[in-house]
N, CA and C atoms as an extended XYZ file, in Angstrom:
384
Properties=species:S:1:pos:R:3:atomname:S:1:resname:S:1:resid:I:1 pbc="F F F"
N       129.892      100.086       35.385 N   UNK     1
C       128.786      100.856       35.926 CA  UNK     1
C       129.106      102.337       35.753 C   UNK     1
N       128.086      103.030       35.200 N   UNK     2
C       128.509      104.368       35.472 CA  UNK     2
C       127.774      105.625       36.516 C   UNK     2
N       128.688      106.798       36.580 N   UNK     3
C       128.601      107.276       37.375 CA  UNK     3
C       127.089      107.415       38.383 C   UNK     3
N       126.399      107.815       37.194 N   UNK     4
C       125.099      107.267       37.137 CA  UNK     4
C       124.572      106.607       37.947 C   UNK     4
N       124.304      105.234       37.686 N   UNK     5
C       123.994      103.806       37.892 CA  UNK     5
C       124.703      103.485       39.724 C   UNK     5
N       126.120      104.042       39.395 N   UNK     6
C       126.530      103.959       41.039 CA  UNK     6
C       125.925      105.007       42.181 C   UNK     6
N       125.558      106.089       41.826 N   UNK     7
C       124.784      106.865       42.568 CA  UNK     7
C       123.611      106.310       42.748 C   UNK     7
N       122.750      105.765       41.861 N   UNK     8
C       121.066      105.041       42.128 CA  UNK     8
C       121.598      103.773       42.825 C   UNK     8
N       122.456      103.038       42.969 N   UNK     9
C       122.966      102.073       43.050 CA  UNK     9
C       122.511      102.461       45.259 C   UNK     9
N       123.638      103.192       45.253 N   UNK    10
C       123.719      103.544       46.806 CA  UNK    10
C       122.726      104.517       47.045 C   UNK    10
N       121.681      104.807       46.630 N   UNK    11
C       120.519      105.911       46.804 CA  UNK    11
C       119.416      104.418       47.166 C   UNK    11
N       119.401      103.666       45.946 N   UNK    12
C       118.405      102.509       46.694 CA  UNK    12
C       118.705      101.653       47.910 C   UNK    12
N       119.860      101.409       48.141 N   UNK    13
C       120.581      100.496       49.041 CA  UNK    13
C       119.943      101.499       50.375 C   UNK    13
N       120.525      103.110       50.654 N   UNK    14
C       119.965      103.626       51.824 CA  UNK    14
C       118.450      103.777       51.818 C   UNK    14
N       117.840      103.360       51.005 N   UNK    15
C       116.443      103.876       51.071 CA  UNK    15
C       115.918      102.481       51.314 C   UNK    15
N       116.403      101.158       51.040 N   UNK    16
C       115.651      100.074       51.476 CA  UNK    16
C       116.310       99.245       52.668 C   UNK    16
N       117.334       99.812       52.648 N   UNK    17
C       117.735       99.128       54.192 CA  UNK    17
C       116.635       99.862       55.436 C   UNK    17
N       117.080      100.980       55.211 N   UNK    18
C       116.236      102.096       55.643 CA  UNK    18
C       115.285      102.088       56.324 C   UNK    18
N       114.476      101.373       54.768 N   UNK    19
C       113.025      100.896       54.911 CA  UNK    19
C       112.719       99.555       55.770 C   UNK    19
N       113.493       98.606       55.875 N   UNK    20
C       113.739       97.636       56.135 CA  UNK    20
C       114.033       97.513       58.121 C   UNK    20
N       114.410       98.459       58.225 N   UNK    21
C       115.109       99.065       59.697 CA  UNK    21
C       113.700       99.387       60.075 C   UNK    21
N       112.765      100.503       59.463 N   UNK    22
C       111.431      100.945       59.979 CA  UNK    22
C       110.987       99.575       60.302 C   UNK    22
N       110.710       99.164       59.408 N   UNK    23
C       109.388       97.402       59.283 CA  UNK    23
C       109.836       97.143       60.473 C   UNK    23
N       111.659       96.436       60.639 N   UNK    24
C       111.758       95.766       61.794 CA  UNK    24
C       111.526       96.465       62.878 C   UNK    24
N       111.332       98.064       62.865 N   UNK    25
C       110.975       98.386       64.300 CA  UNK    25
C       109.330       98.605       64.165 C   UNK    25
N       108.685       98.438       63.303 N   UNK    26
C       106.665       98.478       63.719 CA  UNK    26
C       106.897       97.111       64.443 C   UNK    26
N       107.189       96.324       63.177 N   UNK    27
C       107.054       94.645       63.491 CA  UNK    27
C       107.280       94.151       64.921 C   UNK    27
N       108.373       95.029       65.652 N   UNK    28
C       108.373       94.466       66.728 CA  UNK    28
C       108.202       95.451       68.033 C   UNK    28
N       109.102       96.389       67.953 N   UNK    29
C       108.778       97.686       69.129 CA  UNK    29
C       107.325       98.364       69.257 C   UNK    29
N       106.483       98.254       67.900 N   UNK    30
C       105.221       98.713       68.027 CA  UNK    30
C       103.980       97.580       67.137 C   UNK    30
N       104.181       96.330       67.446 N   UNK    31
C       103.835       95.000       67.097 CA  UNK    31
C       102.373       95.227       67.677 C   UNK    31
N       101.346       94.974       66.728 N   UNK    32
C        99.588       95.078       67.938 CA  UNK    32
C        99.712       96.449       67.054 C   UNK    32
N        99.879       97.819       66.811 N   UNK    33
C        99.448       98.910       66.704 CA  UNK    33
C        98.054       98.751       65.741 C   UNK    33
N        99.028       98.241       64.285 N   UNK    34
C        97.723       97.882       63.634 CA  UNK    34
C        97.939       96.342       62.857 C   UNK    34
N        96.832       96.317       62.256 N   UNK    35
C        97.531       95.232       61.780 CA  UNK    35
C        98.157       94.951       60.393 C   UNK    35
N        99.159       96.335       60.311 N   UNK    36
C       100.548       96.008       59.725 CA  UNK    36
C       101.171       96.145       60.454 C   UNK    36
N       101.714       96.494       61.944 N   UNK    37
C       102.692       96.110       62.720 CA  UNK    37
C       103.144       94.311       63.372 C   UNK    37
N       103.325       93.491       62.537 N   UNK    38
C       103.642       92.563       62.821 CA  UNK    38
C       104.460       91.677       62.228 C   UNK    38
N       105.201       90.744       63.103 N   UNK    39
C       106.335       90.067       62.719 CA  UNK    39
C       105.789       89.279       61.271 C   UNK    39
N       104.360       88.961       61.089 N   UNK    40
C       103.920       88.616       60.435 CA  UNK    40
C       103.849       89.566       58.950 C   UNK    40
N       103.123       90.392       59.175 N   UNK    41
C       103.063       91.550       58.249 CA  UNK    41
C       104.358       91.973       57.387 C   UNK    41
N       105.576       91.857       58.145 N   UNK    42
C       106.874       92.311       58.283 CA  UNK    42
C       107.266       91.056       56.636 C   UNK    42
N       106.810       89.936       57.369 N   UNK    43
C       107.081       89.080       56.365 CA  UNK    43
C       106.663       88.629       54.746 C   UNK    43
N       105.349       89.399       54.951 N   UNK    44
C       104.839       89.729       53.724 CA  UNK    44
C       105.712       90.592       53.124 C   UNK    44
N       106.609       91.106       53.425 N   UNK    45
C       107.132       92.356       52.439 CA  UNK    45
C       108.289       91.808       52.151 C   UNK    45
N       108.778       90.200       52.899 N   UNK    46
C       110.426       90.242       52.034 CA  UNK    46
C       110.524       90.208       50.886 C   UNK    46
N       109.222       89.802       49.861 N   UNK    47
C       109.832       89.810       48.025 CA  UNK    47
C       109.839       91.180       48.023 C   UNK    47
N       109.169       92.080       48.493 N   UNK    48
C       109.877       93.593       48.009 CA  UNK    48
C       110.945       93.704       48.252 C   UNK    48
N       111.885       93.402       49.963 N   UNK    49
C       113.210       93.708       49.819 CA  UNK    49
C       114.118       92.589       49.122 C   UNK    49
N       113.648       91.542       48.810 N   UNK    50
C       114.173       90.439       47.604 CA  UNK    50
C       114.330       91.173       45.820 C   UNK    50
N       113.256       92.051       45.785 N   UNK    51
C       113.502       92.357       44.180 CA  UNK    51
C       114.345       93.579       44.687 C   UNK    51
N       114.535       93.968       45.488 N   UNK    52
C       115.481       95.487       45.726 CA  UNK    52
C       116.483       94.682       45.433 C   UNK    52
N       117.124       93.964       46.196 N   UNK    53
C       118.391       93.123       46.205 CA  UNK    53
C       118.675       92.510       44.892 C   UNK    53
N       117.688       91.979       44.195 N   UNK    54
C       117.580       91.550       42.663 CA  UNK    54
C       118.712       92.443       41.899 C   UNK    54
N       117.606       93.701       42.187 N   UNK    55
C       117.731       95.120       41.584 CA  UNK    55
C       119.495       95.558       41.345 C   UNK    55
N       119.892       95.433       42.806 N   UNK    56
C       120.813       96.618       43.237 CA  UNK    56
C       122.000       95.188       42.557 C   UNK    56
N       121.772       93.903       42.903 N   UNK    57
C       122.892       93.123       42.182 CA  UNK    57
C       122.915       93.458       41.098 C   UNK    57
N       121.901       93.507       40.001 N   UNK    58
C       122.260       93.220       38.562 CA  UNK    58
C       122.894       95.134       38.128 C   UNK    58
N       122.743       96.045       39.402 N   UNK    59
C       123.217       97.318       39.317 CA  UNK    59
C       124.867       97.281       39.515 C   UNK    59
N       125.029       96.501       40.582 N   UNK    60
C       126.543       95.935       40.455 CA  UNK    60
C       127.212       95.296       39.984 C   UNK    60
N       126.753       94.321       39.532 N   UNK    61
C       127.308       93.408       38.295 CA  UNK    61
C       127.224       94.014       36.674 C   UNK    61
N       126.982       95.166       36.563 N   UNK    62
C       126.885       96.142       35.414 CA  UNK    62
C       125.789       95.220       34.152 C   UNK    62
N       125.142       94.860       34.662 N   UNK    63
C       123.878       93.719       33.698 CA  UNK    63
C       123.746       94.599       32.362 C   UNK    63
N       123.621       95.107       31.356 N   UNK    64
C       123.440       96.052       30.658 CA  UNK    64
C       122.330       96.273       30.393 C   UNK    64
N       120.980       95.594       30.892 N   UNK    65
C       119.968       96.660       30.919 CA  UNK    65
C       119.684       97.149       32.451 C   UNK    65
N       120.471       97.075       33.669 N   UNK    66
C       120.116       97.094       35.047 CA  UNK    66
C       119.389       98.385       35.020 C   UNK    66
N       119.998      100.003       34.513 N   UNK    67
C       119.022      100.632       34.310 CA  UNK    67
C       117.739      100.712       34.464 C   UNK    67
N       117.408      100.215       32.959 N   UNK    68
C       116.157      100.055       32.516 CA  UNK    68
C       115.100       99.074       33.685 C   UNK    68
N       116.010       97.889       34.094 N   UNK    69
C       115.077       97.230       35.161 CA  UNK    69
C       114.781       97.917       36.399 C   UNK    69
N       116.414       98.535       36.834 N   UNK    70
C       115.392       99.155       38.144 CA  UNK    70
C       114.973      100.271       38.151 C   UNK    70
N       114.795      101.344       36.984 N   UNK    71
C       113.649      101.909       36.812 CA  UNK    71
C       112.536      101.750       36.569 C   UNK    71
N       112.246      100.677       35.977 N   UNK    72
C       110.870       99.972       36.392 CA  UNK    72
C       110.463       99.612       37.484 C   UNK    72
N       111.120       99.169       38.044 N   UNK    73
C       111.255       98.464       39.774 CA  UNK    73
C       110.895       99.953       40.371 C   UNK    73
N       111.556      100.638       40.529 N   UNK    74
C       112.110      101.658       41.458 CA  UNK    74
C       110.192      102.708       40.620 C   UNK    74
N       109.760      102.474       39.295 N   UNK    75
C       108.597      103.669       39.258 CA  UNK    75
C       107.359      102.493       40.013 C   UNK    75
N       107.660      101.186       39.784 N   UNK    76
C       106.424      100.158       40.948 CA  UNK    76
C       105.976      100.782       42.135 C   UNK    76
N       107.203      100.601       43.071 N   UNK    77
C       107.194      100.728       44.429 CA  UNK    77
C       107.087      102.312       44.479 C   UNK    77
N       107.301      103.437       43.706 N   UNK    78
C       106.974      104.421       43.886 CA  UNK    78
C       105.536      104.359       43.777 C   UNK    78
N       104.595      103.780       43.011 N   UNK    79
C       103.364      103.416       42.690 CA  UNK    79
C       103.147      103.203       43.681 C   UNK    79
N       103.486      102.302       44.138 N   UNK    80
C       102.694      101.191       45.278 CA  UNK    80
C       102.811      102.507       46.761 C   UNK    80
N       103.712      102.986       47.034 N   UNK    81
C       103.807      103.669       47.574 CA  UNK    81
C       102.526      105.065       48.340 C   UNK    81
N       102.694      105.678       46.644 N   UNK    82
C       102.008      107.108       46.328 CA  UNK    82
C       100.299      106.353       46.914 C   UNK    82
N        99.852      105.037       46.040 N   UNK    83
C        98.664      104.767       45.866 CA  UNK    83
C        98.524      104.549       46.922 C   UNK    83
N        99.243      102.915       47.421 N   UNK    84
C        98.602      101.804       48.616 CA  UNK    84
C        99.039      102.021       50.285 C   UNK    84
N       100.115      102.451       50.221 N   UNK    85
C       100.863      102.542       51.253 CA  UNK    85
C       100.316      103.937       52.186 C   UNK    85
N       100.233      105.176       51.515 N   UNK    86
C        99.807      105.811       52.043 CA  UNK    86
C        98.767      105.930       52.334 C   UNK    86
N        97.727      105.998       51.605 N   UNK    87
C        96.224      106.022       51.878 CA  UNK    87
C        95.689      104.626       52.728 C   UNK    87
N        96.221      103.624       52.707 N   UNK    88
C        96.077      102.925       53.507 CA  UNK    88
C        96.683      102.587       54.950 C   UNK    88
N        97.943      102.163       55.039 N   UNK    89
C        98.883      101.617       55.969 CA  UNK    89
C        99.118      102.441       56.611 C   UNK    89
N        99.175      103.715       56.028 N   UNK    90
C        99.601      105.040       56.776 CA  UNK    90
C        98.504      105.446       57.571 C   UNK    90
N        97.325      105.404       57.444 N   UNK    91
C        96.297      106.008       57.802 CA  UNK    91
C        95.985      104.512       59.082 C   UNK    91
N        95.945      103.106       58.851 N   UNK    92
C        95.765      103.029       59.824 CA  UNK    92
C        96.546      102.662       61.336 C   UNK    92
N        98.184      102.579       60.749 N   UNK    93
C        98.742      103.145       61.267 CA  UNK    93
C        98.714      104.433       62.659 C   UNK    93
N        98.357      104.987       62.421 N   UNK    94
C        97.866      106.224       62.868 CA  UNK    94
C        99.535      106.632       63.597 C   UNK    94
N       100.072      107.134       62.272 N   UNK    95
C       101.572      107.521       62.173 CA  UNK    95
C       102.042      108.922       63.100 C   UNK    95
N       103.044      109.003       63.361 N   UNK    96
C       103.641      109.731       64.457 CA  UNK    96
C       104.745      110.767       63.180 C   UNK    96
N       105.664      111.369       64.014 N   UNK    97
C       106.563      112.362       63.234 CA  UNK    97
C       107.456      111.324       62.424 C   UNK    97
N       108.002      110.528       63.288 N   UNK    98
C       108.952      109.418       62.426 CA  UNK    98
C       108.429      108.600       61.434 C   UNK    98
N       107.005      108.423       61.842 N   UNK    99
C       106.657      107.430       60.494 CA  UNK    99
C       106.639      108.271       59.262 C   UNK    99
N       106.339      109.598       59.603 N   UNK   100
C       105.778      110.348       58.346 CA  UNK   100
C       107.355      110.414       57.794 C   UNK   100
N       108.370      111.388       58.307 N   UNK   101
C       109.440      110.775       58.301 CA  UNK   101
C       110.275      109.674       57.343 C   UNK   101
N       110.007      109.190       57.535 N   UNK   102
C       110.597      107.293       57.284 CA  UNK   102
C       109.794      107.583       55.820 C   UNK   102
N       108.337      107.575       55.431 N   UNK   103
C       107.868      107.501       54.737 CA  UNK   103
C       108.427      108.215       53.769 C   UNK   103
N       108.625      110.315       53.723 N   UNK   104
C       108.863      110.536       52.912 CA  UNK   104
C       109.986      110.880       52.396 C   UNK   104
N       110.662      110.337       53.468 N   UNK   105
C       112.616      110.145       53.253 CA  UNK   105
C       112.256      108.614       51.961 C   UNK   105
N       111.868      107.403       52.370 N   UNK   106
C       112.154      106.625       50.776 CA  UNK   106
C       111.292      107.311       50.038 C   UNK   106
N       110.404      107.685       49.942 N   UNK   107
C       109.568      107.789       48.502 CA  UNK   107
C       110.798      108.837       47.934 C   UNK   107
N       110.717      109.723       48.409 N   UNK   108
C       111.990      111.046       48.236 CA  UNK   108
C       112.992      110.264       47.448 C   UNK   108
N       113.883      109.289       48.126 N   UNK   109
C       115.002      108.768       47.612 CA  UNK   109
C       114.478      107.459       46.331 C   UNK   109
N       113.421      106.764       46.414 N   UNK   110
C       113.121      106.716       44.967 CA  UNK   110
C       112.858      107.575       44.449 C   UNK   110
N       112.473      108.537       44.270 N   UNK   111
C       112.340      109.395       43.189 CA  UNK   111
C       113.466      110.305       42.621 C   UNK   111
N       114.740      109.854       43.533 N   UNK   112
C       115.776      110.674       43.370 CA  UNK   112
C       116.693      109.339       42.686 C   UNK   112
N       116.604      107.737       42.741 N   UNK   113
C       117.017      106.588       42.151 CA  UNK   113
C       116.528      106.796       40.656 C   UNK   113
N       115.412      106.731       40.719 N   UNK   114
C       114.387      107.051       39.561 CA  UNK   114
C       115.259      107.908       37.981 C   UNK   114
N       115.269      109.170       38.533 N   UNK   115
C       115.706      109.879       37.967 CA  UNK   115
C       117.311      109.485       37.307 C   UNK   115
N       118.171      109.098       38.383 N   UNK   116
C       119.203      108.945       38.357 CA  UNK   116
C       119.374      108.216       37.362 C   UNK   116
N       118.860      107.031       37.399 N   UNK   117
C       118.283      105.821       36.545 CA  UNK   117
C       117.804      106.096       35.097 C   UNK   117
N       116.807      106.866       34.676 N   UNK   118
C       116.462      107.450       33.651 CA  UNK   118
C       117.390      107.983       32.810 C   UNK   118
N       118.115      109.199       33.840 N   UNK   119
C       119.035      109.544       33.019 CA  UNK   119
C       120.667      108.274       32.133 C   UNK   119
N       120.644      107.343       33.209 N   UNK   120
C       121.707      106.627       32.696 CA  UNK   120
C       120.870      105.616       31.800 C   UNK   120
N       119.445      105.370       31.696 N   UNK   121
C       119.710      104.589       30.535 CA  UNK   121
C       119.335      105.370       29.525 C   UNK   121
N       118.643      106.733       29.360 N   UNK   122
C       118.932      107.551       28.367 CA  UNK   122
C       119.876      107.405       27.723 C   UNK   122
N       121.066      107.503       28.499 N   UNK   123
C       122.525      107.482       28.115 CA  UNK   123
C       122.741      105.542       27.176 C   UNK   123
N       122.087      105.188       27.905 N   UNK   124
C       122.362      103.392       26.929 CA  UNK   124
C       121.801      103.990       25.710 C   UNK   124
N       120.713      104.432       25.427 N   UNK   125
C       119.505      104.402       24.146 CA  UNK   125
C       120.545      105.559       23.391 C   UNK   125
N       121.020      106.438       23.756 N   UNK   126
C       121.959      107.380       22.948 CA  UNK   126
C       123.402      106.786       22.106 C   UNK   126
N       123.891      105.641       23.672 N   UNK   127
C       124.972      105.052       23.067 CA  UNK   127
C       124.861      103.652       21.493 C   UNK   127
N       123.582      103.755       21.506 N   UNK   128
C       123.654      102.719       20.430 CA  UNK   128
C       123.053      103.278       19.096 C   UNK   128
């Protein structure tokens, strides 16, 4: 893995545990708010933190295109993010300082994986 790859490596890991920590506290400390606060709701989202985990293994196991995959991964959920998440969930939500917070601490840190990412598989497409 390089230097690279280990920095996006632990940039996604804090940004989806992270994320993962928020859910479990709507899901349950503020459960009823809307209806994405629920244990239910919560559960709709484990294949997102399932392909993170996908992600961040084949980042540790040095896969040789892991790069390339979780920069794809990592520009999705920035998608899904920018588009669905905010204009929707956020809004009915009706978000406080921490949610906003929470929100643009991961998008922030994907876009800082992202990059990281880019640049190291630049570095694959150079090395061959």
């Amino acid at each position: 893995m390089t230097l690279l790859a280990a920095h996006a490596t632990w940039v996604l890991i804090v940004a989806f545990a992270g994320s993962f920590l928020y859910e479990l506290y709507r899901a349950t400390a503020k459960a009823g708010t809307s209806r994405h606060d629920s244990p239910e709701a919560l559960a709709r989202q484990i294949p997102l933190y399932v392909g993170a985990a996908i992600v961040i293994g084949l980042l540790f196991v040095r896969f040789e295109l892991a790069s390339w995959i979780g920069l794809g991964f990592t520009a999705v959920v920035i998608g899904i993010s920018i588009l669905y998440y905010n204009p929707t969930i956020m809004r009915e939500r009706l978000p406080g300082i921490v949610d906003w917070l929470e929100d643009l601490l991961f998008t922030g840190l994907l876009f800082v994986a992202a990059a990281l990412l880019a640049y190291d598989a630049s570095g694959w497409i150079l090395q061959r």
